[in-house]
Backbone as JSON Lines, residues from 0, in Angstrom:
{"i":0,"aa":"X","n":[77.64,95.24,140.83],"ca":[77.07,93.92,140.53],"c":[77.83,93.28,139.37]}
{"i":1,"aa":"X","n":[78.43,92.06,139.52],"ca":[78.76,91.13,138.21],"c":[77.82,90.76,137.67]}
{"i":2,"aa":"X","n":[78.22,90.84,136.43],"ca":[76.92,89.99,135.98],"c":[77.4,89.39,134.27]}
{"i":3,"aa":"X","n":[76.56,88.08,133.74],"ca":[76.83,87.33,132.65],"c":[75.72,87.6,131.76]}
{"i":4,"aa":"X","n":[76.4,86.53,130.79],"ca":[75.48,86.69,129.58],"c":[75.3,85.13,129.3]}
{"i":5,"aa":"X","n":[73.66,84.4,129.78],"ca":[73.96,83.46,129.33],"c":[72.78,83.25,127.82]}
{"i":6,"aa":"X","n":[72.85,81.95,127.18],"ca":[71.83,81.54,126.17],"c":[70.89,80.38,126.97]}
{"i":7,"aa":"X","n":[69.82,80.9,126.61],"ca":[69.13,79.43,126.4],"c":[69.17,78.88,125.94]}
{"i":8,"aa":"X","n":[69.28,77.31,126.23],"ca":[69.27,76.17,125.74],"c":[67.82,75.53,124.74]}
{"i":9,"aa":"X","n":[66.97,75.92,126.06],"ca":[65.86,75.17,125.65],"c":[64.52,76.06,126.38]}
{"i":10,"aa":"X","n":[63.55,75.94,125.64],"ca":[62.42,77.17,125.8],"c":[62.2,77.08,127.41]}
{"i":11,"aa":"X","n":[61.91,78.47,127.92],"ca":[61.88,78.28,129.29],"c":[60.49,79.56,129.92]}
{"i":12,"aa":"X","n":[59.79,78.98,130.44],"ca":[58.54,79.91,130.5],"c":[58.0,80.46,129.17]}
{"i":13,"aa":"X","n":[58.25,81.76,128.93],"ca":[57.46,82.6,128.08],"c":[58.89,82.83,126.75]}
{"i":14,"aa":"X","n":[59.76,82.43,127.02],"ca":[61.28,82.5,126.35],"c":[61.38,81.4,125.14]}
{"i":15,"aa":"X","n":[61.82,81.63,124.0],"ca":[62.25,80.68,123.12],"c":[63.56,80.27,123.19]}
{"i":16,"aa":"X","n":[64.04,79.33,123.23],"ca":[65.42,78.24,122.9],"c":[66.09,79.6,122.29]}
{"i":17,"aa":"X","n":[67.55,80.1,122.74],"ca":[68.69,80.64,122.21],"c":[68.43,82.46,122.54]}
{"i":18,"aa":"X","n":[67.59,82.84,123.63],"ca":[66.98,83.97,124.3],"c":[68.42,84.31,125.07]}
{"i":19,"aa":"X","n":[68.86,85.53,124.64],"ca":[69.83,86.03,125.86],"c":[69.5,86.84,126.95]}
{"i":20,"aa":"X","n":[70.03,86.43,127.89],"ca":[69.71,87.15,128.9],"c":[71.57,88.0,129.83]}
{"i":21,"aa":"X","n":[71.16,89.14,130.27],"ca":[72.28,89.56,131.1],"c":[71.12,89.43,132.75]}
{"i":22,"aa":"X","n":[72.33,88.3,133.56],"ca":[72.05,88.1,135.22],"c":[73.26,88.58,135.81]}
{"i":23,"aa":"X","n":[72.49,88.45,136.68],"ca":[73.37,88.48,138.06],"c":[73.99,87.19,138.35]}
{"i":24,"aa":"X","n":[75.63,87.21,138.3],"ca":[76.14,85.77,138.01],"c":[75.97,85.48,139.47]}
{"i":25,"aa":"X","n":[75.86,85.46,140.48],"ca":[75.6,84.9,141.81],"c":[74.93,84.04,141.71]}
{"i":26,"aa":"X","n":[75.08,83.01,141.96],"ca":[74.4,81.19,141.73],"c":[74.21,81.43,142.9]}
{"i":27,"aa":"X","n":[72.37,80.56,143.26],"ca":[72.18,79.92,144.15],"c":[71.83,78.01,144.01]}
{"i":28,"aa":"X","n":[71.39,77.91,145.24],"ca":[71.38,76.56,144.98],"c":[70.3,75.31,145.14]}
{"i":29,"aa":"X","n":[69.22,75.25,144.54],"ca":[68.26,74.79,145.2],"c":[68.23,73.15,145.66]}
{"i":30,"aa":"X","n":[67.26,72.84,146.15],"ca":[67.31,71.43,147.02],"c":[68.7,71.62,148.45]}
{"i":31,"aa":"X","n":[69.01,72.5,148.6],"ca":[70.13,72.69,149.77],"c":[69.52,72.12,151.02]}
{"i":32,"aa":"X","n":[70.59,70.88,151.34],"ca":[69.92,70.5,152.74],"c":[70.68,71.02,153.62]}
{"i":33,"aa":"X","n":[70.1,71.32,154.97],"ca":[70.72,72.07,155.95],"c":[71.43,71.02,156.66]}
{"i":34,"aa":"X","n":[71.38,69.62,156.71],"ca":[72.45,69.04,157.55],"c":[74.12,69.3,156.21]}
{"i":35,"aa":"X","n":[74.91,69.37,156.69],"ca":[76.21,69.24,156.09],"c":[76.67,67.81,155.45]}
{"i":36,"aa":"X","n":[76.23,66.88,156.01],"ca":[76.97,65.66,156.1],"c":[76.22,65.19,154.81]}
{"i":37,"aa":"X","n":[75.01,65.61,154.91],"ca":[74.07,65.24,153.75],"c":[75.18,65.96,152.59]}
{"i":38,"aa":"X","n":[74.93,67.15,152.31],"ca":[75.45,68.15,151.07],"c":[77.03,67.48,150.79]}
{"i":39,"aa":"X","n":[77.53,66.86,151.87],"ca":[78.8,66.31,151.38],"c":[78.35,65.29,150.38]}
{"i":40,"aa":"X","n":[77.73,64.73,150.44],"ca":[77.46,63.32,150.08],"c":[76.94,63.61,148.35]}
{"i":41,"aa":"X","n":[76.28,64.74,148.24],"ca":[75.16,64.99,146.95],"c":[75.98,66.27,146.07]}
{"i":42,"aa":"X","n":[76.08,66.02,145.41],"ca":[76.43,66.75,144.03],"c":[75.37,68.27,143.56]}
{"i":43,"aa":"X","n":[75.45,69.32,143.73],"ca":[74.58,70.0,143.2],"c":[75.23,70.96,141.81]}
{"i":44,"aa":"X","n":[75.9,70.11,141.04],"ca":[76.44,70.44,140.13],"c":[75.33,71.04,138.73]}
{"i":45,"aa":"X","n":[74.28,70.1,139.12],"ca":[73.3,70.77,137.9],"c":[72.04,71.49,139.05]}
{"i":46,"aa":"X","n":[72.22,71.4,139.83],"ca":[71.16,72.5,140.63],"c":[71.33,73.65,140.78]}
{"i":47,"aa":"X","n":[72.03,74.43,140.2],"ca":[72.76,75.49,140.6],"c":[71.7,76.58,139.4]}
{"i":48,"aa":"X","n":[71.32,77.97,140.13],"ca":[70.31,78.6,139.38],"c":[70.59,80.0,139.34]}
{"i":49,"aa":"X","n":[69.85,80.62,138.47],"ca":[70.15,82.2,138.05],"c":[68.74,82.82,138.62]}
{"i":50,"aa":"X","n":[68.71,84.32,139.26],"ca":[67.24,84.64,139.49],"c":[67.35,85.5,138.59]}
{"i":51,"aa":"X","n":[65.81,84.85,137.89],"ca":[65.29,85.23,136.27],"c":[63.97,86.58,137.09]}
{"i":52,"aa":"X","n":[65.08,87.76,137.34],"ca":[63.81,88.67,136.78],"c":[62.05,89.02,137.17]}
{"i":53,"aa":"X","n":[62.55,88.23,135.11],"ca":[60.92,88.77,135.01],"c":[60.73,86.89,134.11]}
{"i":54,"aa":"X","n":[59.75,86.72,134.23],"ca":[59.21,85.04,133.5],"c":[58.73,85.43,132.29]}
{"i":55,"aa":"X","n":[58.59,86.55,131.88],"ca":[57.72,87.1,130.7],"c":[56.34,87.18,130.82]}
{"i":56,"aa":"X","n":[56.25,87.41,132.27],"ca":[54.3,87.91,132.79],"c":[54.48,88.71,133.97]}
{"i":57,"aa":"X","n":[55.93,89.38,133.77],"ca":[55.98,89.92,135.2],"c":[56.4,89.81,136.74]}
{"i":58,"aa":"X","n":[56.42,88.43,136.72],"ca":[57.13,88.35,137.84],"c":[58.32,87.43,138.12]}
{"i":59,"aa":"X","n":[58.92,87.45,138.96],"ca":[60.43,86.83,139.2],"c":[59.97,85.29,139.38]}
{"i":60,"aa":"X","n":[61.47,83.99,139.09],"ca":[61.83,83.42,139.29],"c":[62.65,82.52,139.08]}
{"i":61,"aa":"X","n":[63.21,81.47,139.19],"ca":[64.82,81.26,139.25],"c":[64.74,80.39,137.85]}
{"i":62,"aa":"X","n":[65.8,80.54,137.07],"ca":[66.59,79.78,136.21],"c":[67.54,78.87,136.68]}
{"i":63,"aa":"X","n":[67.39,77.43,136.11],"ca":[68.06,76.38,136.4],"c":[69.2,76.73,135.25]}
{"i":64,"aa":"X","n":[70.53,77.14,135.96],"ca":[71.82,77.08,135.19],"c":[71.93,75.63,134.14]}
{"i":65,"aa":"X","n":[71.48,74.52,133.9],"ca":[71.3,73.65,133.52],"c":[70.56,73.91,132.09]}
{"i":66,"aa":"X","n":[69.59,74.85,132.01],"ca":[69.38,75.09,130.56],"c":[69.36,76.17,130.28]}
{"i":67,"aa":"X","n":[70.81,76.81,130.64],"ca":[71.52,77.66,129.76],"c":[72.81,77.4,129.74]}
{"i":68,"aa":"X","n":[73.41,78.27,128.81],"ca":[74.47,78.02,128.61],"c":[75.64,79.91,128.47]}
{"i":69,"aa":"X","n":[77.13,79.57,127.96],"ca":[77.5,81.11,128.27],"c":[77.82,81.46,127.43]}
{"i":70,"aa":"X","n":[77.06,82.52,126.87],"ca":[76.93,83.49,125.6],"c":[78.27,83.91,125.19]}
{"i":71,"aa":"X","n":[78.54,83.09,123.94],"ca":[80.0,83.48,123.4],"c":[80.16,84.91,123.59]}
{"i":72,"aa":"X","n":[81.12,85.32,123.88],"ca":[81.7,86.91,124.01],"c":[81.38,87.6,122.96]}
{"i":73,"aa":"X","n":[82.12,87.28,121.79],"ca":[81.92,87.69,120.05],"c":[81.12,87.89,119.82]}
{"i":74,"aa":"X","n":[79.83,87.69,119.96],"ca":[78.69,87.02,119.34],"c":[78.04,89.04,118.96]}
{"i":75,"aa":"X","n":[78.28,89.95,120.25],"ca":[77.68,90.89,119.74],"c":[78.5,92.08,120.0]}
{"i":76,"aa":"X","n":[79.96,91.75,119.34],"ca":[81.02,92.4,119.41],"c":[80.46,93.82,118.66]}
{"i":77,"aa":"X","n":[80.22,93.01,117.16],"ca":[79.83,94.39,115.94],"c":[78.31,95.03,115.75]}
{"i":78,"aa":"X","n":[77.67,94.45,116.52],"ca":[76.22,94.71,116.99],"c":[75.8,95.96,118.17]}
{"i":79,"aa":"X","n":[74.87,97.16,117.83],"ca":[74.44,97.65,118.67],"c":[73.34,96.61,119.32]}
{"i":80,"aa":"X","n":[73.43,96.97,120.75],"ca":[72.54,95.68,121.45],"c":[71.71,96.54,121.85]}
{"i":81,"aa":"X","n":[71.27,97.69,121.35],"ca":[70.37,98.95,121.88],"c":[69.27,98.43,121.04]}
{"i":82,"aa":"X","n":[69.54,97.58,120.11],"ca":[68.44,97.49,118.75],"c":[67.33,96.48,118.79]}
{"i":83,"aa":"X","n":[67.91,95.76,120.15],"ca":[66.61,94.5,120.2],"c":[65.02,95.56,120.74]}
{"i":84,"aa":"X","n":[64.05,94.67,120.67],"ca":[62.63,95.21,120.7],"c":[62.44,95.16,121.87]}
{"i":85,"aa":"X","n":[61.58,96.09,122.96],"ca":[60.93,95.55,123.72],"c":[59.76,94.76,123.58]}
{"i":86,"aa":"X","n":[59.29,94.23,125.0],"ca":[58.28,93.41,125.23],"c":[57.47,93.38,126.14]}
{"i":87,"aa":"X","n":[56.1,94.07,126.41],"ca":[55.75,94.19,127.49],"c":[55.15,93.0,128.34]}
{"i":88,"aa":"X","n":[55.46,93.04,129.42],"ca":[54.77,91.4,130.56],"c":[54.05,91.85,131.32]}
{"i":89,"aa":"X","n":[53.8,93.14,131.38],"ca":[52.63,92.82,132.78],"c":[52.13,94.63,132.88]}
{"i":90,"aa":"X","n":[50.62,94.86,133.24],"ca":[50.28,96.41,133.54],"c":[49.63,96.06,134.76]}
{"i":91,"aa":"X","n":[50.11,96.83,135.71],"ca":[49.44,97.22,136.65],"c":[48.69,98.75,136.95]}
{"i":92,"aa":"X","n":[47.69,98.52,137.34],"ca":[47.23,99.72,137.04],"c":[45.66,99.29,138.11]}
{"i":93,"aa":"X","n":[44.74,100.53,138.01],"ca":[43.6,100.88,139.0],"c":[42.69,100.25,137.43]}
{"i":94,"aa":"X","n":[41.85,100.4,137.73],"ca":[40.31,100.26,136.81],"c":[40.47,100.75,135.47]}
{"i":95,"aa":"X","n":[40.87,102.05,135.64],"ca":[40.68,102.95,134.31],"c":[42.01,102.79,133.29]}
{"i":96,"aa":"X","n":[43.0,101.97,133.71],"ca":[43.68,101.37,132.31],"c":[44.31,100.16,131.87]}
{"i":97,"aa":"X","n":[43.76,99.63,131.15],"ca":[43.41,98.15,130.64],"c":[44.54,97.91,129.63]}
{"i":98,"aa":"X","n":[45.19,96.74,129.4],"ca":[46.27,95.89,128.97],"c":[46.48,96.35,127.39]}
{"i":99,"aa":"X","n":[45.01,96.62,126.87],"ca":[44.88,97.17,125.24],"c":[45.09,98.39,125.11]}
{"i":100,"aa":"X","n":[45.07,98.97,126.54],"ca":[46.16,100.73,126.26],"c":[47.07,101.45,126.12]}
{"i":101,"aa":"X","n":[48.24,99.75,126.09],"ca":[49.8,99.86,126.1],"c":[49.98,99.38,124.92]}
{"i":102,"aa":"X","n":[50.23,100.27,124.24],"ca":[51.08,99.2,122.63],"c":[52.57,99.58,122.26]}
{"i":103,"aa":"X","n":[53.1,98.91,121.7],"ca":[54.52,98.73,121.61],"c":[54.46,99.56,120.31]}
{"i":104,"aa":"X","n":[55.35,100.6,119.84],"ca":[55.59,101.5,118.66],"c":[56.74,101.71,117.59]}
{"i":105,"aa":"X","n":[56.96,101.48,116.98],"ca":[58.34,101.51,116.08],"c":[58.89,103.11,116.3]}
{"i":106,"aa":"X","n":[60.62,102.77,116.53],"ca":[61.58,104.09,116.86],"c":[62.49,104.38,115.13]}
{"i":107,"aa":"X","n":[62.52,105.2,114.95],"ca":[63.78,105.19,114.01],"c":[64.01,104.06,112.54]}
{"i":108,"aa":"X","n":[62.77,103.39,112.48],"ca":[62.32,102.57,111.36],"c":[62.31,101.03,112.2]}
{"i":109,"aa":"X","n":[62.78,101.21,113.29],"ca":[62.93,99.43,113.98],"c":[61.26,99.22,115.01]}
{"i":110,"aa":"X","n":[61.16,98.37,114.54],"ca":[59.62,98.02,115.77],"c":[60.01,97.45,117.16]}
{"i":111,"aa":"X","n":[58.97,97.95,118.04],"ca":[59.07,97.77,119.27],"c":[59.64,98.44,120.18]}
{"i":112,"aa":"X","n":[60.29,99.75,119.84],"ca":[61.29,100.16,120.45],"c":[60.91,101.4,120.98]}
{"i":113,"aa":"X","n":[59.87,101.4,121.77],"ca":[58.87,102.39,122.34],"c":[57.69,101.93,123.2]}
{"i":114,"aa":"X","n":[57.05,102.67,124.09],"ca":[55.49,102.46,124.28],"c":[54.76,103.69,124.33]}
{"i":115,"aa":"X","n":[53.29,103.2,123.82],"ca":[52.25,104.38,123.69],"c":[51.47,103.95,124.67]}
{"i":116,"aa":"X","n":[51.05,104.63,125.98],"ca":[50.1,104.5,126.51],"c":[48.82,105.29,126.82]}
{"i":117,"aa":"X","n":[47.81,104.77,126.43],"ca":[46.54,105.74,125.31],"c":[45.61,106.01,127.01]}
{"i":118,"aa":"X","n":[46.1,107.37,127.2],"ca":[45.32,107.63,128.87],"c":[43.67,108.02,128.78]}
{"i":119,"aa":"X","n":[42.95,107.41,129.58],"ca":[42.12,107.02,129.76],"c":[41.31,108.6,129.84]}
{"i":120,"aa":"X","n":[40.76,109.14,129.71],"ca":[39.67,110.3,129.7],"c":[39.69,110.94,130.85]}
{"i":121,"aa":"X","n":[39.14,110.3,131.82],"ca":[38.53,110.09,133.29],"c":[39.91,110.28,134.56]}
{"i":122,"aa":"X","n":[40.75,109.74,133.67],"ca":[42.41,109.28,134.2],"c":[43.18,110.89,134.57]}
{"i":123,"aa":"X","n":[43.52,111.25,136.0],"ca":[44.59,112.12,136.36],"c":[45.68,112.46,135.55]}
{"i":124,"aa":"X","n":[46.14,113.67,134.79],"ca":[47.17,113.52,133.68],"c":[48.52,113.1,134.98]}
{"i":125,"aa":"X","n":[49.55,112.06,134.21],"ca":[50.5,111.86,135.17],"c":[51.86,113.11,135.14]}
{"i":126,"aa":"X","n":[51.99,113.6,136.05],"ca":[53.27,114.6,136.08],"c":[54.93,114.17,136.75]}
{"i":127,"aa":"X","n":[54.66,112.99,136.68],"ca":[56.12,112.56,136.23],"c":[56.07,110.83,136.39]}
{"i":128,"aa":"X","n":[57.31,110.35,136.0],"ca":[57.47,108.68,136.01],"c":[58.85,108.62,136.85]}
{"i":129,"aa":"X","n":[59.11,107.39,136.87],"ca":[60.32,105.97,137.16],"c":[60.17,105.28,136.22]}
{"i":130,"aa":"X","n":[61.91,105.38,135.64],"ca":[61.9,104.21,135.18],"c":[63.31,102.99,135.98]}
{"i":131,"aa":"X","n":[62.64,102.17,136.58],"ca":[63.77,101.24,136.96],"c":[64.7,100.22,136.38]}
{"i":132,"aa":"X","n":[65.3,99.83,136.3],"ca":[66.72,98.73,136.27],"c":[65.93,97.69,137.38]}
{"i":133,"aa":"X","n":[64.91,97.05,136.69],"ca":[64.52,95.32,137.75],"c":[66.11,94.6,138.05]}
{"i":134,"aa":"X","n":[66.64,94.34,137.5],"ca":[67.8,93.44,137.68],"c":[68.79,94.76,138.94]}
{"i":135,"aa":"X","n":[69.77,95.34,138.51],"ca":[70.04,95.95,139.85],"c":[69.39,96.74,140.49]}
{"i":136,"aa":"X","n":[68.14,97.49,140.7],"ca":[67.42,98.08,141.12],"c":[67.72,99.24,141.35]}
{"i":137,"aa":"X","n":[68.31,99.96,140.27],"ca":[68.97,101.4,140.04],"c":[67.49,102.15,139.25]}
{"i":138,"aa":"X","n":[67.22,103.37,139.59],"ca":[66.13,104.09,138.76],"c":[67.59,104.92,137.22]}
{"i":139,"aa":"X","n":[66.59,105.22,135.9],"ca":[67.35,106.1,135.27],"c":[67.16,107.38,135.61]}
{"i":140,"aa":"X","n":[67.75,108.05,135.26],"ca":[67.72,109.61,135.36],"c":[67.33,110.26,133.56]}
{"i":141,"aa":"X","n":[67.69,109.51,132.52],"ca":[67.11,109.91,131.49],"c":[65.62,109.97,131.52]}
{"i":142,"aa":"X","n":[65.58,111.21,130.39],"ca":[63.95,111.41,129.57],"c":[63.61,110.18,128.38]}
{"i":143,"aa":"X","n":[62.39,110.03,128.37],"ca":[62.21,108.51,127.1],"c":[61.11,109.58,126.78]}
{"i":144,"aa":"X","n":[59.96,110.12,127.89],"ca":[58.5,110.7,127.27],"c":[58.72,111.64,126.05]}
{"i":145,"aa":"X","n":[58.17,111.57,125.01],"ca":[58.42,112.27,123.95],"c":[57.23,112.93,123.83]}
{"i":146,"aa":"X","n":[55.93,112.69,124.26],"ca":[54.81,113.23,124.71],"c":[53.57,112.39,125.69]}
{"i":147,"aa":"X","n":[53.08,113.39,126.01],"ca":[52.25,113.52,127.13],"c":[51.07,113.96,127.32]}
{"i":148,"aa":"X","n":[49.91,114.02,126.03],"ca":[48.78,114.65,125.85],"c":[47.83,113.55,126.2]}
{"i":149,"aa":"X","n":[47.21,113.42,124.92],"ca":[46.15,111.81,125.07],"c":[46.59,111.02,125.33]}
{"i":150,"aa":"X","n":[47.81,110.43,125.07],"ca":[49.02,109.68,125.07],"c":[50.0,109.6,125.81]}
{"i":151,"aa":"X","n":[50.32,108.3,126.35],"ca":[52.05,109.24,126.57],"c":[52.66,107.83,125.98]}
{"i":152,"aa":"X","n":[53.43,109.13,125.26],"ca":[54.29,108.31,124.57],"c":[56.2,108.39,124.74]}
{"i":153,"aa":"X","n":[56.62,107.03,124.97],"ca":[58.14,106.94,125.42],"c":[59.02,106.05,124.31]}
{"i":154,"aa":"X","n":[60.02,106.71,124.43],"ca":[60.88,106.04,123.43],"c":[62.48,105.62,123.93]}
{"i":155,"aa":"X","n":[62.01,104.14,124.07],"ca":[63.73,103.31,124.76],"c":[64.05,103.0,123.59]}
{"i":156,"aa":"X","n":[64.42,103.38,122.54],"ca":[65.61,103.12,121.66],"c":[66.47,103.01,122.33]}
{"i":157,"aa":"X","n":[66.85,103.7,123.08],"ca":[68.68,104.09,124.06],"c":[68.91,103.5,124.62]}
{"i":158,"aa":"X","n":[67.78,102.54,125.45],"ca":[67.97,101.25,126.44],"c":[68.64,100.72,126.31]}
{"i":159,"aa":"X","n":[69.65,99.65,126.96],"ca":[70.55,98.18,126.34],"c":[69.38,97.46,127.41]}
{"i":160,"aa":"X","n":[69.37,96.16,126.82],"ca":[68.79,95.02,126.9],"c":[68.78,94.8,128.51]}
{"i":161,"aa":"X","n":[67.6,94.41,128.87],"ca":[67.38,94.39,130.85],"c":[65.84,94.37,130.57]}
{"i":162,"aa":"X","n":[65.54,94.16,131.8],"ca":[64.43,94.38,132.58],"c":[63.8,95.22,133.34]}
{"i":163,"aa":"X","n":[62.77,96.1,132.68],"ca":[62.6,97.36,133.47],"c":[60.93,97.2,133.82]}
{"i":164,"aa":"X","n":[61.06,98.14,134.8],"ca":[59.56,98.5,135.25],"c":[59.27,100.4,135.46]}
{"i":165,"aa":"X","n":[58.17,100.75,134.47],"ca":[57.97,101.9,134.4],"c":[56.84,102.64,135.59]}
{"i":166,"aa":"X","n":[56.91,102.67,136.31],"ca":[56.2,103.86,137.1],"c":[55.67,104.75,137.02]}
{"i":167,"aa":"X","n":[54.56,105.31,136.82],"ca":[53.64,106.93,136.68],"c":[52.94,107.05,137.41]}
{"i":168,"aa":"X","n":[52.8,108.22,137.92],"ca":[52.7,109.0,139.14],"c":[51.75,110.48,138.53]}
{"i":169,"aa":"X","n":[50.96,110.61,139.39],"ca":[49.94,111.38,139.18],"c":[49.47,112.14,140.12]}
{"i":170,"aa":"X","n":[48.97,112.93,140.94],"ca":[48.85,114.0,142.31],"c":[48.84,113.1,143.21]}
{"i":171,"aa":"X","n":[47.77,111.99,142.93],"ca":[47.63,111.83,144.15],"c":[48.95,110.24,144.47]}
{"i":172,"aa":"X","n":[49.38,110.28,143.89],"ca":[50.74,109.33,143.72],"c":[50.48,108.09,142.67]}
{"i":173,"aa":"X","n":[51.3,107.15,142.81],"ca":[51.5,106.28,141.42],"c":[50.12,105.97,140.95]}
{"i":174,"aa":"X","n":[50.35,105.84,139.56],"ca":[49.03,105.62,138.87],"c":[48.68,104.51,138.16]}
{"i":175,"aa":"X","n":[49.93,103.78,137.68],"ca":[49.67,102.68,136.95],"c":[51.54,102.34,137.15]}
{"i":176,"aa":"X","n":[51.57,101.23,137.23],"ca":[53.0,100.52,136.45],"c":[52.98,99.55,135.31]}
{"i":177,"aa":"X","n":[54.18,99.77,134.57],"ca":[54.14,98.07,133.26],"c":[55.37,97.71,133.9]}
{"i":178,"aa":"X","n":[55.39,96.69,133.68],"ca":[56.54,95.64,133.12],"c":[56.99,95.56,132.2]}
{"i":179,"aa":"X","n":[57.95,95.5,131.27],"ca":[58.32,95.54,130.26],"c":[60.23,94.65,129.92]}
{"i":180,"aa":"X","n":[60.65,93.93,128.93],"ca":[61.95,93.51,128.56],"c":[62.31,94.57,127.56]}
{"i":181,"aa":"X","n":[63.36,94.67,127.8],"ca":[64.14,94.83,126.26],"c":[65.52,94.16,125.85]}
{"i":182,"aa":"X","n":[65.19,93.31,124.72],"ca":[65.58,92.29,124.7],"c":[66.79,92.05,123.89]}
{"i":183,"aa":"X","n":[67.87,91.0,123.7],"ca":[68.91,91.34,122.85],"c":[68.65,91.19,121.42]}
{"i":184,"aa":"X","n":[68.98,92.03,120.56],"ca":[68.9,91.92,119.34],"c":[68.74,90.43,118.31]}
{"i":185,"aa":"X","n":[69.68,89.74,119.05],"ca":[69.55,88.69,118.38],"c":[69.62,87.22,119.47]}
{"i":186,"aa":"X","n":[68.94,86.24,118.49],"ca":[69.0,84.89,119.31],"c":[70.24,84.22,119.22]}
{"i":187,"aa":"X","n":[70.59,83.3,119.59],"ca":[71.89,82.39,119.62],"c":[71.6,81.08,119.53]}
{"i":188,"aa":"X","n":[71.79,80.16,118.94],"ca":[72.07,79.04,118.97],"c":[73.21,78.22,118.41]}
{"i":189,"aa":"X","n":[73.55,77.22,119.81],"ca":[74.79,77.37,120.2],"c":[74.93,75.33,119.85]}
{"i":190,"aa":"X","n":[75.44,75.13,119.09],"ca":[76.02,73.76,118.27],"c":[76.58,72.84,119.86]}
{"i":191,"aa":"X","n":[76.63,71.4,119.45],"ca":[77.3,70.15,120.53],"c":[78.65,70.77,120.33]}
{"i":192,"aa":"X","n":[79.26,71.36,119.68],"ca":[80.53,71.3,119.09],"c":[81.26,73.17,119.04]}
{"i":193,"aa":"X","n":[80.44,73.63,120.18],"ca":[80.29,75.06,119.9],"c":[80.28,76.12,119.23]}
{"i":194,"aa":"X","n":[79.97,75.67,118.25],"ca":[80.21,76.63,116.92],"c":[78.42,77.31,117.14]}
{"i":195,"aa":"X","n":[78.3,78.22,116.57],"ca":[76.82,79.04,117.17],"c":[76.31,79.78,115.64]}
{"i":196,"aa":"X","n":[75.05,80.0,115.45],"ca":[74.51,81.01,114.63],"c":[73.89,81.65,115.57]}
{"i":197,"aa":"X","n":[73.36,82.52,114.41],"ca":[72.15,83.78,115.01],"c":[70.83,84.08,114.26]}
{"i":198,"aa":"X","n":[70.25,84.77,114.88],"ca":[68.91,85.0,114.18],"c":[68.42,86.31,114.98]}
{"i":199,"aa":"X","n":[67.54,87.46,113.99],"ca":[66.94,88.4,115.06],"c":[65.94,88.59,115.89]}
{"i":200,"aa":"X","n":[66.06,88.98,116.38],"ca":[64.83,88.53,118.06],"c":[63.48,89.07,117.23]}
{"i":201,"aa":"X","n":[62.82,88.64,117.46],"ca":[61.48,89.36,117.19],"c":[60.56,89.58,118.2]}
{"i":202,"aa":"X","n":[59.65,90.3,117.8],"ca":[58.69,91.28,119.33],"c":[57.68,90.62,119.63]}
């Protein structure tokens, strides 16, 4: 898969102005009319879109290439990009575990860079997970669970920045999923004149 790095321009769903994201550079194109003669005629120079993922509640949909822009190269040359926070968007789950049972945990002195999920009493202990790659739809093969008692607790420090969805699985099969970002370290904002600052992402 190719894929870019663009900035936001301007706040977009659940995202603040200068949010990086890594896509899948494959543009599609919306408003596409199926006669030809038409599409000759019309410009889709600013229609042209990125599929965004996650919206920041979990579920997919498209970014208008139009308010973003392409993430200077430099920008996180001298930067570990392992260091941005996650963010969780969405739990799915049966009855017995509720949105206030996932909290985000500080790794290594940095916040966010973990989840604790506080298992329910009543709740099947889970004997193993997935964790996926939403954007190419690759599972990892690394360990994150650092424990597994009342708790289970995982630690993506190691992550680079994407969109994942965690999976747990329990006898009688999956038990709950989250949603979750982890996001780039820092924001961008990017000048008429291209010159850019930064700022650090917060959780």
């Amino acid at each position: 898969m190719n894929t870019v790095r663009v900035v936001l321009t301007e706040p977009f769903m659940k995202y603040p102005a200068g949010t990086v994201f890594e896509l899948d550079a494959l543009q599609g194109v919306s408003g596409w009319d199926p006669d030809e003669r038409v599409r000759e005629r019309l410009s889709f120079s600013d229609k042209r879109n990125y599929n965004l993922p996650d919206t920041g509640r979990g579920v997919p949909t498209t970014l208008p290439a139009s308010a973003t822009t392409p993430c200077p190269p430099e920008v996180f040359q001298n930067t570990d990009i392992t260091t941005g926070p996650c963010r969780v968007t969405a739990v799915g789950a049966g009855a017995l575990l509720r949105e206030q049972d996932v909290s985000l945990v500080s790794q290594n002195g940095r916040n966010a860079q973990g989840l604790q999920i506080a298992l329910p009493a009543a709740a099947p202990r889970p004997d193993r997970y997935e964790l996926w790659d939403v954007l190419r739809d690759v599972r990892s093969d690394a360990q994150y669970i650092t424990s597994a008692q009342s708790s289970l607790d995982l630690d993506f420090s190691a992550l680079v920045p994407g969109f994942y969805r965690l999976d747990v699985y329990a006898s009688k099969g999956i038990e709950f999923s989250i949603r979750f970002i982890k996001s780039f370290p820092l924001l961008v904002t990017i000048s008429q004149h291209g010159r850019y600052t930064v700022q650090t992402t917060l959780y």
